[in-house]
N, CA, C and O atoms as CSV, one atom per row, in Angstrom:
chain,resi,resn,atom,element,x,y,z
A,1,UNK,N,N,-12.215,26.238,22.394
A,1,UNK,CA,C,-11.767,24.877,22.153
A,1,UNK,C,C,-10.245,24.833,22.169
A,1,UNK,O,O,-9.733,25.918,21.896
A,2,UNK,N,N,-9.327,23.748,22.447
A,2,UNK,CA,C,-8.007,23.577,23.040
A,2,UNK,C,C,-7.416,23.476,21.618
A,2,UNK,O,O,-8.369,23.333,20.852
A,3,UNK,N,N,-6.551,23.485,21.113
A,3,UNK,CA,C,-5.969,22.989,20.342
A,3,UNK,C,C,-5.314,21.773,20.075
A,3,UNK,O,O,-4.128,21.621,20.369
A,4,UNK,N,N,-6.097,20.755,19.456
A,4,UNK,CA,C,-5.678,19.421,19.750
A,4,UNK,C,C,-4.691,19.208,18.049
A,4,UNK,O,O,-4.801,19.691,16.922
A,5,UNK,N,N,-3.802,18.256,18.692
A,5,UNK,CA,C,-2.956,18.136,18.177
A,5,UNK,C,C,-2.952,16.371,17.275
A,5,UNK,O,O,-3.388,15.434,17.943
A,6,UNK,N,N,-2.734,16.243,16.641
A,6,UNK,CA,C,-2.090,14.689,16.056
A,6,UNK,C,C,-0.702,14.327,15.983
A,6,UNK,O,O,0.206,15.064,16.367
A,7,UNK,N,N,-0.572,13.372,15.567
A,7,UNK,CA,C,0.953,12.623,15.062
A,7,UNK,C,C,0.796,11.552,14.092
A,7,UNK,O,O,1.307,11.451,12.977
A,8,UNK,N,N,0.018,10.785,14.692
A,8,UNK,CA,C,-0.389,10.078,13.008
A,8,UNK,C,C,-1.739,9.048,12.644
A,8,UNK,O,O,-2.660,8.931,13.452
A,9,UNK,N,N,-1.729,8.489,11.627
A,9,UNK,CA,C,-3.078,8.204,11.181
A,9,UNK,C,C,-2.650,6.662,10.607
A,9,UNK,O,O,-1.896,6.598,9.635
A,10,UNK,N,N,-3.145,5.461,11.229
A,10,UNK,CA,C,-3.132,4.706,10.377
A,10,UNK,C,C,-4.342,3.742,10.033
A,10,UNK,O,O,-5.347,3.472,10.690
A,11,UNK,N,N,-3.961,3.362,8.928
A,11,UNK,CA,C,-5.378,2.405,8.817
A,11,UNK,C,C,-5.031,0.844,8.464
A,11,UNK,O,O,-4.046,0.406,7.869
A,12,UNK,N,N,-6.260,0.076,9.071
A,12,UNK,CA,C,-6.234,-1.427,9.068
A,12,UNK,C,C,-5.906,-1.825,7.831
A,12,UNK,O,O,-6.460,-1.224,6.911
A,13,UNK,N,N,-5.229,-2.592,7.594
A,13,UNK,CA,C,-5.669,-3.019,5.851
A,13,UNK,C,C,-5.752,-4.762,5.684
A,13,UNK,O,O,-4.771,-5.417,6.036
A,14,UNK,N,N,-6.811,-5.366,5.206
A,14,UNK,CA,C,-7.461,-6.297,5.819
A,14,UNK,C,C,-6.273,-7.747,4.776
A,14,UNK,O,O,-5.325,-7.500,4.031
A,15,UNK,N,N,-6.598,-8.530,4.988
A,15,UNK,CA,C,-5.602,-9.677,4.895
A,15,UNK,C,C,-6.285,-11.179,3.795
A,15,UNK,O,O,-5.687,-12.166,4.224
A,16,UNK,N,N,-6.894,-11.461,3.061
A,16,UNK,CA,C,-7.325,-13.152,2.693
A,16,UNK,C,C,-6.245,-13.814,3.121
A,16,UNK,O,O,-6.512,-14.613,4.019
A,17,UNK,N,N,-4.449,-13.745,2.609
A,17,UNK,CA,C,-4.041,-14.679,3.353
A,17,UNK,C,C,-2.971,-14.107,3.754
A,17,UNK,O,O,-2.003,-13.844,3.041
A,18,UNK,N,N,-3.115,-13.821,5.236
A,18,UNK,CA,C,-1.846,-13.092,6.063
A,18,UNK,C,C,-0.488,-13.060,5.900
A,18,UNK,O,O,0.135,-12.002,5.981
A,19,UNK,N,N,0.168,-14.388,5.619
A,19,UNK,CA,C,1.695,-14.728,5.309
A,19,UNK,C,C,1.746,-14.206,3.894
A,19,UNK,O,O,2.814,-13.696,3.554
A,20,UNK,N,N,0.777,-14.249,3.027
A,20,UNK,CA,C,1.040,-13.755,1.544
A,20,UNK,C,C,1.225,-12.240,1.558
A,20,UNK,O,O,2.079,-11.482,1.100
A,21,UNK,N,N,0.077,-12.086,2.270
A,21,UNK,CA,C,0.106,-10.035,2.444
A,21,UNK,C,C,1.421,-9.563,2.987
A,21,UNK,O,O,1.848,-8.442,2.709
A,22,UNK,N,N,2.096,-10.439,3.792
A,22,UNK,CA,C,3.203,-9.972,4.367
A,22,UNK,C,C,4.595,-9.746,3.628
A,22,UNK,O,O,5.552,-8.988,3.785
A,23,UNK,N,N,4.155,-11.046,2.508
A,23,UNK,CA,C,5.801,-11.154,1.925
A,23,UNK,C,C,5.590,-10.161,0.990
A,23,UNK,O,O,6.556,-9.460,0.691
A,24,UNK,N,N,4.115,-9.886,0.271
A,24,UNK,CA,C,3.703,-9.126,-0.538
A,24,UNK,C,C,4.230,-7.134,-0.624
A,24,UNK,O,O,4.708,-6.341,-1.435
A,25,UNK,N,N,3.789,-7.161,0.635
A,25,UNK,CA,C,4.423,-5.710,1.237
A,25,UNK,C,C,5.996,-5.775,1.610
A,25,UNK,O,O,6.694,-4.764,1.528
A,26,UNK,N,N,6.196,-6.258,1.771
A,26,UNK,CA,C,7.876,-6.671,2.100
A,26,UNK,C,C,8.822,-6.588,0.642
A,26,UNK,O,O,10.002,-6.284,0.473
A,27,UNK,N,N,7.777,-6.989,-0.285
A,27,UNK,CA,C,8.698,-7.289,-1.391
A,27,UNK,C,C,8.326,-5.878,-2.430
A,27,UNK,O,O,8.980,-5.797,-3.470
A,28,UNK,N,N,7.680,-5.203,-2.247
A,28,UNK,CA,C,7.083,-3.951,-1.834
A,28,UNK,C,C,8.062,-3.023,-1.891
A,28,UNK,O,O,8.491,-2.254,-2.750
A,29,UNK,N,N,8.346,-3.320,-0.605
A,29,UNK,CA,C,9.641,-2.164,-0.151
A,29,UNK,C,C,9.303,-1.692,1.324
A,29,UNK,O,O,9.932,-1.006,2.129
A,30,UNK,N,N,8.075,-2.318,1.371
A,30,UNK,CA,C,8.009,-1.870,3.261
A,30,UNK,C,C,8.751,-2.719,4.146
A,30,UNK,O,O,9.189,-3.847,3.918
A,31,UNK,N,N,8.838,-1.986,5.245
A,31,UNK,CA,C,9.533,-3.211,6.335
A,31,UNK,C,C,8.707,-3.407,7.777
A,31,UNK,O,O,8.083,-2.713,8.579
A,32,UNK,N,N,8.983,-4.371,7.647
A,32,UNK,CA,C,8.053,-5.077,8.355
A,32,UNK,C,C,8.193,-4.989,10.177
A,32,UNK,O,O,9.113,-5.410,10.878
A,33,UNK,N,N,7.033,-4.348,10.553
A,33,UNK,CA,C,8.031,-3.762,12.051
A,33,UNK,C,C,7.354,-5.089,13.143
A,33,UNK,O,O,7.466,-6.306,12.996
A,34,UNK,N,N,6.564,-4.232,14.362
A,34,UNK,CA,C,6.226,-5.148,15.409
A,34,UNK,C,C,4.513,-5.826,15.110
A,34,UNK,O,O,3.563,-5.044,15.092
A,35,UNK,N,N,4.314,-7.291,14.900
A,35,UNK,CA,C,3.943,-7.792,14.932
A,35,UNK,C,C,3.291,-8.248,16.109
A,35,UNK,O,O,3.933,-9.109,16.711
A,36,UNK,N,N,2.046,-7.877,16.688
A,36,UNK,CA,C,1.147,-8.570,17.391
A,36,UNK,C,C,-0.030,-9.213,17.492
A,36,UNK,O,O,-0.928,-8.401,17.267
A,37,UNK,N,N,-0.515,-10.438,17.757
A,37,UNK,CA,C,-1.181,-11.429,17.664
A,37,UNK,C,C,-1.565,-11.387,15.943
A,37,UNK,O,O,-0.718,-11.704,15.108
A,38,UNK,N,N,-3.072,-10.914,15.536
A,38,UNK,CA,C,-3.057,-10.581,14.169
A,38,UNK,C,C,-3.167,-9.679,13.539
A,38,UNK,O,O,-3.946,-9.569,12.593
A,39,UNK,N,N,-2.214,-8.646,14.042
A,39,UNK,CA,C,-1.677,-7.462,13.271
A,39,UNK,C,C,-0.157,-7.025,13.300
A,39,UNK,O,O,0.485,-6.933,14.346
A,40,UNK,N,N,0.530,-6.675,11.596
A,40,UNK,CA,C,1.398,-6.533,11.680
A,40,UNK,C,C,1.603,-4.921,11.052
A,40,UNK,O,O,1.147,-4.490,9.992
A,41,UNK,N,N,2.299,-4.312,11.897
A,41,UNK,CA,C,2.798,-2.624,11.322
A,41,UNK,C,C,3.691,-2.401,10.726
A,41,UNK,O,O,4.753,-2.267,11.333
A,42,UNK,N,N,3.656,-2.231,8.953
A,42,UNK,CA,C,4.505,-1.786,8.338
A,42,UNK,C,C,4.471,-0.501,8.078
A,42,UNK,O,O,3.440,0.172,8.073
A,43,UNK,N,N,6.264,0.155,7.711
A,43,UNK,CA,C,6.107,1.335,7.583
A,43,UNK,C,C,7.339,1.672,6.368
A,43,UNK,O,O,8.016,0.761,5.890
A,44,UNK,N,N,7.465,2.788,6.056
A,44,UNK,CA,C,8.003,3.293,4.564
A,44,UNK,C,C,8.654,4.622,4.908
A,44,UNK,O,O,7.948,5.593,4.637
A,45,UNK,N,N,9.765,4.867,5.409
A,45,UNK,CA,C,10.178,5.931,5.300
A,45,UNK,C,C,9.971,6.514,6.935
A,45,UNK,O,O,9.873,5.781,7.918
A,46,UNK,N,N,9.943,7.590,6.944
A,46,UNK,CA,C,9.495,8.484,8.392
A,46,UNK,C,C,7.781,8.575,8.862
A,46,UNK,O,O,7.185,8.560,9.939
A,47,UNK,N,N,7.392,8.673,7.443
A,47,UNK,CA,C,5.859,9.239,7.381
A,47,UNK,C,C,5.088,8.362,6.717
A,47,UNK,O,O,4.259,8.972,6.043
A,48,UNK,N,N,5.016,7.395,6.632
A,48,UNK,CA,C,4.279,6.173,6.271
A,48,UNK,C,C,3.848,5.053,7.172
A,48,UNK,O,O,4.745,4.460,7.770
A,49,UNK,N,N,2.659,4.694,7.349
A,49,UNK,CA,C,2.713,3.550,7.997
A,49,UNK,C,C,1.336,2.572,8.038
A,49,UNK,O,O,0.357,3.301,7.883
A,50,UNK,N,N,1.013,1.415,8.166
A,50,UNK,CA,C,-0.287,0.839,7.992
A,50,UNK,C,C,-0.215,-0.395,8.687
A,50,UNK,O,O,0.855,-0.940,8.960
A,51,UNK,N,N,-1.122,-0.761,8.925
A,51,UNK,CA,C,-1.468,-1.800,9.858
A,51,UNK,C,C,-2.022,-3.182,9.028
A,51,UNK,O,O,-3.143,-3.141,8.521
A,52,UNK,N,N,-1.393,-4.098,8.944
A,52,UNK,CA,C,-1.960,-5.573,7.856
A,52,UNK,C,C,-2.832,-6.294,9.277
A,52,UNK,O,O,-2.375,-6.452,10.409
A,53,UNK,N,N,-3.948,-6.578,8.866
A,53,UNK,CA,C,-4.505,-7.177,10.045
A,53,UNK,C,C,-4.658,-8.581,9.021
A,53,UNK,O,O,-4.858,-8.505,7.809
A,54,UNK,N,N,-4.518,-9.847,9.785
A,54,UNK,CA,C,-4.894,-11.017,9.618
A,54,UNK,C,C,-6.882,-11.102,9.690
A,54,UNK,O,O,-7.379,-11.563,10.718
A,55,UNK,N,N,-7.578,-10.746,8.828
A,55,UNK,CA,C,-8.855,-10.469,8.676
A,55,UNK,C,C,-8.953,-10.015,7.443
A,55,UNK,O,O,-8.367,-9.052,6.948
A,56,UNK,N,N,-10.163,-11.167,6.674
A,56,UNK,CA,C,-10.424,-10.132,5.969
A,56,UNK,C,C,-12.306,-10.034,5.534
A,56,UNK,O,O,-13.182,-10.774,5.983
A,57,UNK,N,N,-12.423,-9.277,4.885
A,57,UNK,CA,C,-13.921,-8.910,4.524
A,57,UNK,C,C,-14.032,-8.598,2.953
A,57,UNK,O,O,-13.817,-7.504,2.431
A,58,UNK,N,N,-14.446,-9.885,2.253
A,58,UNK,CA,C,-14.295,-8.686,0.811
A,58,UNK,C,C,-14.789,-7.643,0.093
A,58,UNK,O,O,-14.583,-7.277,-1.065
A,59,UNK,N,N,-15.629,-7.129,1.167
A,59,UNK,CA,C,-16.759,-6.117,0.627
A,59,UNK,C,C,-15.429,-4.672,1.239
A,59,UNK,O,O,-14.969,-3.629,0.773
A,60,UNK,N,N,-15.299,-5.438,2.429
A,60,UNK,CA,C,-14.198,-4.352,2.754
A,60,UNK,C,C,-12.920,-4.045,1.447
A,60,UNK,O,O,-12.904,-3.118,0.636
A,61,UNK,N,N,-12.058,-5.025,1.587
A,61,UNK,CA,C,-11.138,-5.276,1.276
A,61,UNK,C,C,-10.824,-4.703,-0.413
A,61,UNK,O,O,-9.810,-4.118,-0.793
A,62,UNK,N,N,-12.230,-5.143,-1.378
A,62,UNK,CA,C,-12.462,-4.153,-2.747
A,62,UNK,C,C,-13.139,-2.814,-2.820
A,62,UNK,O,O,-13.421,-2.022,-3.719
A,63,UNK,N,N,-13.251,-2.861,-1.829
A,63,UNK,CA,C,-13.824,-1.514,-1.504
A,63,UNK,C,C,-12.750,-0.219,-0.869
A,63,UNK,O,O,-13.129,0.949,-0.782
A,64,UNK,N,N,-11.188,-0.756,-0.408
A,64,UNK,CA,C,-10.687,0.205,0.756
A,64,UNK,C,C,-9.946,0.382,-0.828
A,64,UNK,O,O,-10.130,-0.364,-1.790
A,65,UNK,N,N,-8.911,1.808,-0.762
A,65,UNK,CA,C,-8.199,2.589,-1.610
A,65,UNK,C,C,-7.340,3.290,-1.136
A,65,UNK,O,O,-7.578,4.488,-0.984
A,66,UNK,N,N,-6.023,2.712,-0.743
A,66,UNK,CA,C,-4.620,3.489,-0.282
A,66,UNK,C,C,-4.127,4.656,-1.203
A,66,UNK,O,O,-3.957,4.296,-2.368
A,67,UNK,N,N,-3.896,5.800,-0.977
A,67,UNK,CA,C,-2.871,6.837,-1.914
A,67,UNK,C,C,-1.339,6.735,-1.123
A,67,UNK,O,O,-1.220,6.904,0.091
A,68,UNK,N,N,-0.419,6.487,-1.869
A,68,UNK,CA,C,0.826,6.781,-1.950
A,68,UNK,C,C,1.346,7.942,-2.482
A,68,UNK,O,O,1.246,8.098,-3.699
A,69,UNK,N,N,1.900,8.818,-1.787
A,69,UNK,CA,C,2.418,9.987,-2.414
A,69,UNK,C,C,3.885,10.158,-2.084
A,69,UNK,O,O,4.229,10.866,-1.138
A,70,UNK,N,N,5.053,9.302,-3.114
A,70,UNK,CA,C,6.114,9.435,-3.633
A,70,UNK,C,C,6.715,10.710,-4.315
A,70,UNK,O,O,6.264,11.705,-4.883
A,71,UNK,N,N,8.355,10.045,-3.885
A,71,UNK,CA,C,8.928,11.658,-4.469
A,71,UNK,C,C,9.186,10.818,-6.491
A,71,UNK,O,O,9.524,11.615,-7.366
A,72,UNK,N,N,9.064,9.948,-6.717
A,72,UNK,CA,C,8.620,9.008,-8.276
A,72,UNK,C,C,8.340,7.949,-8.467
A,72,UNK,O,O,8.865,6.841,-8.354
A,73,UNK,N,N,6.894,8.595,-8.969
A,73,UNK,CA,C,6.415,7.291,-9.315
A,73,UNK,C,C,6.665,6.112,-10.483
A,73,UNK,O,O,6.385,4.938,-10.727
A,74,UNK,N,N,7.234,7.011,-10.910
A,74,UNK,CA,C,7.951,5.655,-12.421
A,74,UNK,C,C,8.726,5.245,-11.664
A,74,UNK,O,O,8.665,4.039,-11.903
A,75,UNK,N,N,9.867,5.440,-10.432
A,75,UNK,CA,C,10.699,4.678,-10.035
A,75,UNK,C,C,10.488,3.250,-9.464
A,75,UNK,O,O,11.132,2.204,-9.390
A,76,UNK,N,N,8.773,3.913,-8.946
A,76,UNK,CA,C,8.187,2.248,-8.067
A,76,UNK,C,C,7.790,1.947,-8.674
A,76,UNK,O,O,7.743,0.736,-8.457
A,77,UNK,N,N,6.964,2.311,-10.178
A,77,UNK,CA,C,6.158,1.193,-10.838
A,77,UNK,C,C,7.237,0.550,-11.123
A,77,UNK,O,O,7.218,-0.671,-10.970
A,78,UNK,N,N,8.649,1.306,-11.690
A,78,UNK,CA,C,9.629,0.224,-12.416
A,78,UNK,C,C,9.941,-0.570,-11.203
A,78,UNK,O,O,10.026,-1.769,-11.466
A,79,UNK,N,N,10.071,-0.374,-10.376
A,79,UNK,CA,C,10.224,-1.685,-9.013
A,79,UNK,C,C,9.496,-2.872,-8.740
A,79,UNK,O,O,9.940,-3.989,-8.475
A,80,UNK,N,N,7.955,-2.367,-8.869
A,80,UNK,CA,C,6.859,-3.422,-9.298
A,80,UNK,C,C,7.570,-4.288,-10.238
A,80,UNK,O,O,7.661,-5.509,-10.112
A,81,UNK,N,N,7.994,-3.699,-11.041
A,81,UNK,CA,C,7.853,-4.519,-12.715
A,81,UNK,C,C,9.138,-5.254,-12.550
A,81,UNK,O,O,9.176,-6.453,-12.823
A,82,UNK,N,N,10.398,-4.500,-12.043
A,82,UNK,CA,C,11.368,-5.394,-11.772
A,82,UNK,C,C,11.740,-6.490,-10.605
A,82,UNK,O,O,12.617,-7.351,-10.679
A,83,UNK,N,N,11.024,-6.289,-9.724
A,83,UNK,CA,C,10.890,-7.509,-8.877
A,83,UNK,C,C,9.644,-8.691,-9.265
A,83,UNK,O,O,9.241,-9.539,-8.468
A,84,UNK,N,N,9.190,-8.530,-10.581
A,84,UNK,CA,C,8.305,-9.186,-10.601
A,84,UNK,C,C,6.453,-9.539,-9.975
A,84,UNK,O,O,5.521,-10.209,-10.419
A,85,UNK,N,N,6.657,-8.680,-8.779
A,85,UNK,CA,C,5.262,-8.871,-8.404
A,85,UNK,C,C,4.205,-8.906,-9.005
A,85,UNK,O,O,3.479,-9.549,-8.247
A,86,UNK,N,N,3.303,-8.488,-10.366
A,86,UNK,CA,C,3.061,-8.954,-10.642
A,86,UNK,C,C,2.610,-10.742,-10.671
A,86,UNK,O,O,1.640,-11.380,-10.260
A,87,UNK,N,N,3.620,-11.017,-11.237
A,87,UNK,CA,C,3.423,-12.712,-11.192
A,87,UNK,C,C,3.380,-13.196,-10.670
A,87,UNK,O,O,2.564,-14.117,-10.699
A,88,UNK,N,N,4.246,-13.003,-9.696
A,88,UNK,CA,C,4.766,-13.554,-8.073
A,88,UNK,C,C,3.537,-13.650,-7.150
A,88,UNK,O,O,3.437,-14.431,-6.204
A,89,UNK,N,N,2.541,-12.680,-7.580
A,89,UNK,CA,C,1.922,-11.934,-6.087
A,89,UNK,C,C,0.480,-12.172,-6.675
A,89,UNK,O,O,-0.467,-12.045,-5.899
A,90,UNK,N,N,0.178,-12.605,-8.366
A,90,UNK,CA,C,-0.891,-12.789,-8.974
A,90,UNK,C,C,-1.979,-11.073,-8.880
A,90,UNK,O,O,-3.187,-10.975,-8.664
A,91,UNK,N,N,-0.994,-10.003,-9.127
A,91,UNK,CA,C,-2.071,-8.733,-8.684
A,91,UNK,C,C,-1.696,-8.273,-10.412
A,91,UNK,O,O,-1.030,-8.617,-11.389
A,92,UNK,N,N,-2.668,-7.248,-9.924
A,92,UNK,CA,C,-2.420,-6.216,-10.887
A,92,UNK,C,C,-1.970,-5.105,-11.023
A,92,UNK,O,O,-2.069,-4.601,-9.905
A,93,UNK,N,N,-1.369,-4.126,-11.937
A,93,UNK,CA,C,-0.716,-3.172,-11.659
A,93,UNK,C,C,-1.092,-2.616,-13.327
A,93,UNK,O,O,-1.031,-3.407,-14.269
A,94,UNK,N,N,-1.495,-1.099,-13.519
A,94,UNK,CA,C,-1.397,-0.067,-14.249
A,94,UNK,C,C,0.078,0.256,-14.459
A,94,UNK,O,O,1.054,0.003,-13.753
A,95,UNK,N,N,-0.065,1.066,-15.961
A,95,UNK,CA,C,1.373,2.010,-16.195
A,95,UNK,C,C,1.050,3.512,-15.321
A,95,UNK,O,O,0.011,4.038,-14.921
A,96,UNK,N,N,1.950,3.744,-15.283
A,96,UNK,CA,C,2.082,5.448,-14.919
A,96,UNK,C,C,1.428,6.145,-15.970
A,96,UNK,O,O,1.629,5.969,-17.171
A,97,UNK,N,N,0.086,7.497,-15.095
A,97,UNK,CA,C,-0.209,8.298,-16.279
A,97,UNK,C,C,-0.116,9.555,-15.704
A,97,UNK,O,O,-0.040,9.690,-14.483
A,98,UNK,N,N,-0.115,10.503,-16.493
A,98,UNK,CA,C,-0.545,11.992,-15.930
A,98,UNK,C,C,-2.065,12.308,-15.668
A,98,UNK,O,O,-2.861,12.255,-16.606
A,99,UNK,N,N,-2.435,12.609,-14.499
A,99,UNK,CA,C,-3.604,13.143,-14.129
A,99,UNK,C,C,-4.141,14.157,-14.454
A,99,UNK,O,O,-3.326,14.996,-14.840
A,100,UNK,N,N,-5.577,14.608,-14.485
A,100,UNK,CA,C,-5.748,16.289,-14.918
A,100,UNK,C,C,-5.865,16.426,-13.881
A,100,UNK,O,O,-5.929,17.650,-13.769
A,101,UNK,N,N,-5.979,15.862,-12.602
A,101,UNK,CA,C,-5.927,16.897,-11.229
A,101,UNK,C,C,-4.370,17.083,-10.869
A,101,UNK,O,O,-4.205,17.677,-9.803
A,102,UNK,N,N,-3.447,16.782,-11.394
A,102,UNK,CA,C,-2.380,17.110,-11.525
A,102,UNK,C,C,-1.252,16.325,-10.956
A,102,UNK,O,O,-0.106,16.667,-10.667
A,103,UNK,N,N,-2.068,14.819,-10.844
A,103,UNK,CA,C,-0.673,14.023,-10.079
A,103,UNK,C,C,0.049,13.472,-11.547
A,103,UNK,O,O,-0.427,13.910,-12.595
A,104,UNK,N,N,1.131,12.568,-11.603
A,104,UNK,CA,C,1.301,11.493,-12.347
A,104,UNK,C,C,0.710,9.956,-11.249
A,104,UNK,O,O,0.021,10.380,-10.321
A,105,UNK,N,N,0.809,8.916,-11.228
A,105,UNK,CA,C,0.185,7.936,-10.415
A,105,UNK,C,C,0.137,6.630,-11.437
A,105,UNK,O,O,0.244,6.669,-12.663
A,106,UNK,N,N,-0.067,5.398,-10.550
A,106,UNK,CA,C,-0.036,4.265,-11.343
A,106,UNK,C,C,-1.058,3.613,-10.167
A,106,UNK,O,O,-1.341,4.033,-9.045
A,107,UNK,N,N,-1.405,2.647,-10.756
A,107,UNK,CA,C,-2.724,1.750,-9.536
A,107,UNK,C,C,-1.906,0.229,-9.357
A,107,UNK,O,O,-1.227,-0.204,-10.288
A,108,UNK,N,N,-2.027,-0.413,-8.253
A,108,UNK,CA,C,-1.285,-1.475,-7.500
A,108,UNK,C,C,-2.185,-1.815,-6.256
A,108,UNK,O,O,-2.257,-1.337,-5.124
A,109,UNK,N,N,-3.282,-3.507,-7.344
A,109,UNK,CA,C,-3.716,-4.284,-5.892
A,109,UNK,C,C,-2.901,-5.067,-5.209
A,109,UNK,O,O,-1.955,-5.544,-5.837
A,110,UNK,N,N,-3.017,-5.334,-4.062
A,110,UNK,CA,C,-2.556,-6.172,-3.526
A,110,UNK,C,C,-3.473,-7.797,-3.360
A,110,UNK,O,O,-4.677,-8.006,-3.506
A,111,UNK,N,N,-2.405,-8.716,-3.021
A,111,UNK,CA,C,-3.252,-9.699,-2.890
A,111,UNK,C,C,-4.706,-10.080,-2.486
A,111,UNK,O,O,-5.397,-10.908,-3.080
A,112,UNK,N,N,-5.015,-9.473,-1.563
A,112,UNK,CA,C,-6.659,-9.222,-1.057
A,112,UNK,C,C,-7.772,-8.424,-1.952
A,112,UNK,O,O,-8.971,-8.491,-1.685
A,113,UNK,N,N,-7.190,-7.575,-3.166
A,113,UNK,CA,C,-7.660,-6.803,-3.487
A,113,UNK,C,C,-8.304,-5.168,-3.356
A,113,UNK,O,O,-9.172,-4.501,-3.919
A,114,UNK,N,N,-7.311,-4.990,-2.259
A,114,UNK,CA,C,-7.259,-3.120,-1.935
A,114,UNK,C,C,-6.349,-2.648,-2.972
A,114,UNK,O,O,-5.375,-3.249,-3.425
A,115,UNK,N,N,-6.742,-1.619,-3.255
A,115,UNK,CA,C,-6.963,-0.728,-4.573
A,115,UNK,C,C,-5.570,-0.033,-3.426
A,115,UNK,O,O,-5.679,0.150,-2.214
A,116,UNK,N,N,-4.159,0.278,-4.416
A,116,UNK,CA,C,-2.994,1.714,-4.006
A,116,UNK,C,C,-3.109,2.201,-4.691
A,116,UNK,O,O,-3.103,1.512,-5.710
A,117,UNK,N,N,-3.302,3.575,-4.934
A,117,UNK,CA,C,-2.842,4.545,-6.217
A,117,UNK,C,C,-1.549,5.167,-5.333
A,117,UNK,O,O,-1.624,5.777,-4.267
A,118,UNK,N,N,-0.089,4.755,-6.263
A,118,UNK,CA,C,1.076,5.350,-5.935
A,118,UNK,C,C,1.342,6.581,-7.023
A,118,UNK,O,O,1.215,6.268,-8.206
A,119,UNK,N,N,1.694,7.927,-6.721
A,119,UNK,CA,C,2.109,8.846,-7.452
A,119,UNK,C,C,2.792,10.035,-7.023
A,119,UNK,O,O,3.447,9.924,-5.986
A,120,UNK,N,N,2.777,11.182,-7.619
A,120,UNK,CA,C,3.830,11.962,-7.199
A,120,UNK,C,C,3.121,13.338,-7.838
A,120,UNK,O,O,2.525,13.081,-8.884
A,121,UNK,N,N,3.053,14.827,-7.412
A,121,UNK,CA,C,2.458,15.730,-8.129
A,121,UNK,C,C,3.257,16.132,-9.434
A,121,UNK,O,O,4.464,15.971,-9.614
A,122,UNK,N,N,2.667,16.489,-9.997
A,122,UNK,CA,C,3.635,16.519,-11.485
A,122,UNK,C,C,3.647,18.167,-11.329
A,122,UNK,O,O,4.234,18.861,-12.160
């Protein structure tokens, strides 16, 4: 067998209301790249990236579960908390805890209701 190679992996992440998901991730800290028909590709850094599709499904949508793996995670929850999203964005957001599988991590839905766990290995 050849040795097949990758570069990267992204996944759909589904939308209830597209312009909200957008400002939502934006205010986030992602930036918002090329936009076509109803999908838009945001990305975070070098090695991050996801696809907001204008669609959504809610069986999908409470059901999908992003991991974020940051160099700190208290830095973004405190970002959450200081830009307000929360309120702004009507989601929810956990404090930072220590894991016994050994991350620290905090949980962050987004408007549609996909589940992020953002954290960092402790």
């Amino acid at each position: 067998m050849a040795l097949l190679s990758s570069q990267q992996l992204k996944v759909f992440v589904p939308a209830r209301d597209y312009a909200l998901s957008q400002r939502f991730y934006r205010a986030l800290g992602f930036v918002q790249e090329d936009e076509v028909g109803n999908v838009t590709c945001f990305r975070h850094g070098a090695h991050c990236a996801f696809l907001l599709q204008d669609f959504y499904l809610r069986e999908l949508a409470e059901n999908l579960m992003l991991h974020l793996w940051v160099d700190d995670a208290d830095g973004w929850w405190q970002h959450v908390h200081d830009t307000g999203l929360g309120a702004q964005f009507g989601v929810s957001c956990s404090a930072p805890e220590d894991r016994p599988w050994g991350a620290r991590d905090f949980t962050l839905h987004d408007p549609s209701g996909v589940l992020w766990r953002i954290g960092h290995p402790l």
